[in-house]
N, C-alpha and C positions, 0 to 999 in steps of 0.2 A: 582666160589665159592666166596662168599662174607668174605671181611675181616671184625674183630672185632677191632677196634683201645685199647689197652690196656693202662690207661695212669696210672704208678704207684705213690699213694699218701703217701708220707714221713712224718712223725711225726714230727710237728716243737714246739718249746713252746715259743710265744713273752714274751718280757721281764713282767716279776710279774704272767705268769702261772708255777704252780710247777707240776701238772699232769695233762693228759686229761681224763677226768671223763666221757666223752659222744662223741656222735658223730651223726650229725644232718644235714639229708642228705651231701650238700657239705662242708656242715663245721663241728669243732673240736668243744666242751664244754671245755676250760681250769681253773680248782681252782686256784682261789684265794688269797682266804682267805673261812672263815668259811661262812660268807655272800654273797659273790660277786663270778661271774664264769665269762666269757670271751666267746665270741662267734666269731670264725673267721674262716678265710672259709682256706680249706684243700688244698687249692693252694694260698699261695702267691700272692697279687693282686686279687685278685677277688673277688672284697669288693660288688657287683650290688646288687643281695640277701638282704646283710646285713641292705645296705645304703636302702634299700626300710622297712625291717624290721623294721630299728630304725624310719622311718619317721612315720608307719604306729602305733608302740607302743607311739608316740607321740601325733597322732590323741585319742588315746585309753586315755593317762592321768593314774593316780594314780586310780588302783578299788580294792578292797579284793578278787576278782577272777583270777586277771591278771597278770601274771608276772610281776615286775616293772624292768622298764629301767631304768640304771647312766649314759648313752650318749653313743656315739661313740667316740671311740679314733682312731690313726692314725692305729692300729692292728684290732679294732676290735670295739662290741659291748660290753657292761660292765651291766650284769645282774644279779639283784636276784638272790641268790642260791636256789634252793629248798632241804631243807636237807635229806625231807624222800624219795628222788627219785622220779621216773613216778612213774602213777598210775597203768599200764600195769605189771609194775616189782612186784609191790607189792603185788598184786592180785594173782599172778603166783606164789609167793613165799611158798603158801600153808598156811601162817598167817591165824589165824582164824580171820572171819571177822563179823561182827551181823549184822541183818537185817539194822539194825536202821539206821547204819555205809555206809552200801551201799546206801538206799533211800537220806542221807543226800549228798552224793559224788554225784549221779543221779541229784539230786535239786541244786547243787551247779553247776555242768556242764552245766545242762539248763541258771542258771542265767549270768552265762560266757558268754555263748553263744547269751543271750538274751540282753547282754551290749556290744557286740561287733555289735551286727545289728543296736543297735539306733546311733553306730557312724560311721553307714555306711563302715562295714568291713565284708566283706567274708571270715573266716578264711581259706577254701579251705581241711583244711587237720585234720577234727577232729577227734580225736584217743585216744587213753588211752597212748598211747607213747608219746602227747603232754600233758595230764594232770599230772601234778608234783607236791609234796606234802610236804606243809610247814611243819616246825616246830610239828605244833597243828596237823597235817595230813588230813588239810583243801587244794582244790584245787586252783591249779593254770591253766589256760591255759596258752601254751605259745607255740615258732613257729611261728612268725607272719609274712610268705613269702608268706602271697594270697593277697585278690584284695583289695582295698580301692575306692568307689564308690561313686562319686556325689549323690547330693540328686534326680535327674531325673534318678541317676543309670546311668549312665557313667563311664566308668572305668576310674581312675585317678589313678592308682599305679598297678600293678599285681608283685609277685616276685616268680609266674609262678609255685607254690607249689600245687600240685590235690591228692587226696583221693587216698588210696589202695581199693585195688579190694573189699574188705569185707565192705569198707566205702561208694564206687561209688553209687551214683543213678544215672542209664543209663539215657541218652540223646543223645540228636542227635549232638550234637559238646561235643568231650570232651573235649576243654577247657573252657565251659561256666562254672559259677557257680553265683548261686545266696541264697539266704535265706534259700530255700528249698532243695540245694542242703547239707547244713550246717545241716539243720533240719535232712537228711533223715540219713546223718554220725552219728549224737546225736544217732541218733536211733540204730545203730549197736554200742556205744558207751556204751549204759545204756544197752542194752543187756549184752556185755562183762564183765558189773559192777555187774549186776546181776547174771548172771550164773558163772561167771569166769573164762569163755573162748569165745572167739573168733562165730562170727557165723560161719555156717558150720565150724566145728572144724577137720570133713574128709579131708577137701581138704586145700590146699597150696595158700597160695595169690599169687602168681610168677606161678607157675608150672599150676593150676587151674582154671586160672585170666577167662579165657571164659565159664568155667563152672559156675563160679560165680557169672559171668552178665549175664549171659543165665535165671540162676535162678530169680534172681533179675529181669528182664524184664518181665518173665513170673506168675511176684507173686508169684513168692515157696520160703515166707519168713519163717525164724525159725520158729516152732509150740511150741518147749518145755514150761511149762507153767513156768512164776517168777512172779513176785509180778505188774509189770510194763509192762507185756504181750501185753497188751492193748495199754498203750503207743509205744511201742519200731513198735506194727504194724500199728499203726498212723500213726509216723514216715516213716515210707519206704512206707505206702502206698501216701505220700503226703496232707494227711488230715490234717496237721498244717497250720496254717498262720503265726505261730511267737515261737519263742522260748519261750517267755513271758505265750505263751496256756499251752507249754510241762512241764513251773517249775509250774504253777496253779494246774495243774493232780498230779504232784506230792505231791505238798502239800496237797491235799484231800486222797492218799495216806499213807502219813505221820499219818494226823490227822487219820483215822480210824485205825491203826495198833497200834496209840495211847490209843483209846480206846478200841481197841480187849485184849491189856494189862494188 
């Protein structure tokens, strides 16, 4: 019988966090203040994650899509708050949402995504659990524990973050990841944004994970029709070259529902 090693994680709060608001993969989210949250990992010492994270939103600089980083400190990373939460929560919440509202969310995650490849970053893990919503209820990506890539594409940073099952585009090593791999997650990303749920919403990412990829290998992607149909099976069928193609579609999208108005 094979053992399961249990390792139990205790709630700690470094000094200037008052609660933990989130919790991301091996690390806590702790507030602040109103603006700033705190990112630090769930054990004590095991800053690797982080210290790859802050290098990588370094690389990235100041963007209107982006999470902004305040530095690392000896606790931790010191982040942008986003006040109106992920995008995943809020979607879920039943708020009524308007078309306009979702194409513009869809066009804003492309553009994320399409400023994160020209500074040679693989996010690895795009989701609606990483997109989080300012103020204005404009997106943020954020998360930045995947790869950082030379311009020949050599890995130069990985901090070893990969897609859930409903994100995966199968390949032959799952720990590659490249443009496309980022592209095909957008794809189950703007679905999500569109319908407001999950692809295959039957089945379980954990419990389900090989019925998932099964599907996915064999082309049995979502049929239901949204507005982005077209794109979202781009997307997973690999028929992108760049994220830059996915916000262009949308804006031609944009514009005609504009004047369908």
């Amino acid at each position: 019988m094979s053992h399961v090693e249990i390792i139990e994680v205790r709630r700690y709060y470094p000094p200037g966090v008052s609660e933990i608001i989130g919790r991301g993969g091996e690390c806590f989210i702790g507030a602040i203040n109103d603006s700033t949250v705190l990112k630090y990992p769930c054990i004590p010492g095991n800053h690797e994650s982080i210290h790859i994270e802050a290098q990588i939103l370094d690389v990235l600089g100041s963007h209107p899509r982006i999470i902004a980083s305040k530095g690392l400190t000896e606790y931790g990373l010191i982040l942008q708050r986003a006040s109106n939460g992920s995008l995943s929560d809020y979607i879920t919440s039943g708020s009524f949402i308007p078309s306009h509202r979702r194409l513009l969310w869809c066009k804003q995650a492309a553009e994320a995504v399409s400023y994160i490849h020209s500074k040679h970053v693989i996010h690895c893990d795009i989701n609606l659990r990483n997109f989080l919503l300012d103020k204005d209820f404009d997106l943020l990506l954020a998360d930045f524990q995947g790869m950082l890539k030379s311009v020949n594409g050599k890995t130069l940073l990985d901090g070893l973050s990969r897609e859930c099952s409903k994100s995966y585009m199968p390949r032959c090593h799952g720990d590659y990841a490249c443009v496309k791999t980022d592209l095909f997650a957008l794809g189950s990303a703007i679905y999500f944004i569109m319908t407001g749920h999950e692809v295959f919403p039957e089945l379980d990412s954990l419990d389900d994970d090989e019925e998932i990829l099964s599907r996915f290998q064999n082309g049995l992607f979502p049929i239901d029709k949204h507005a982005c149909y077209d794109i979202t099976d781009k997307c997973w069928r690999q028929q992108y070259q760049s994220a830059d193609d996915v916000a262009s579609d949308l804006s031609l999208i944009q514009a005609s529902k504009r004047v369908a108005e």
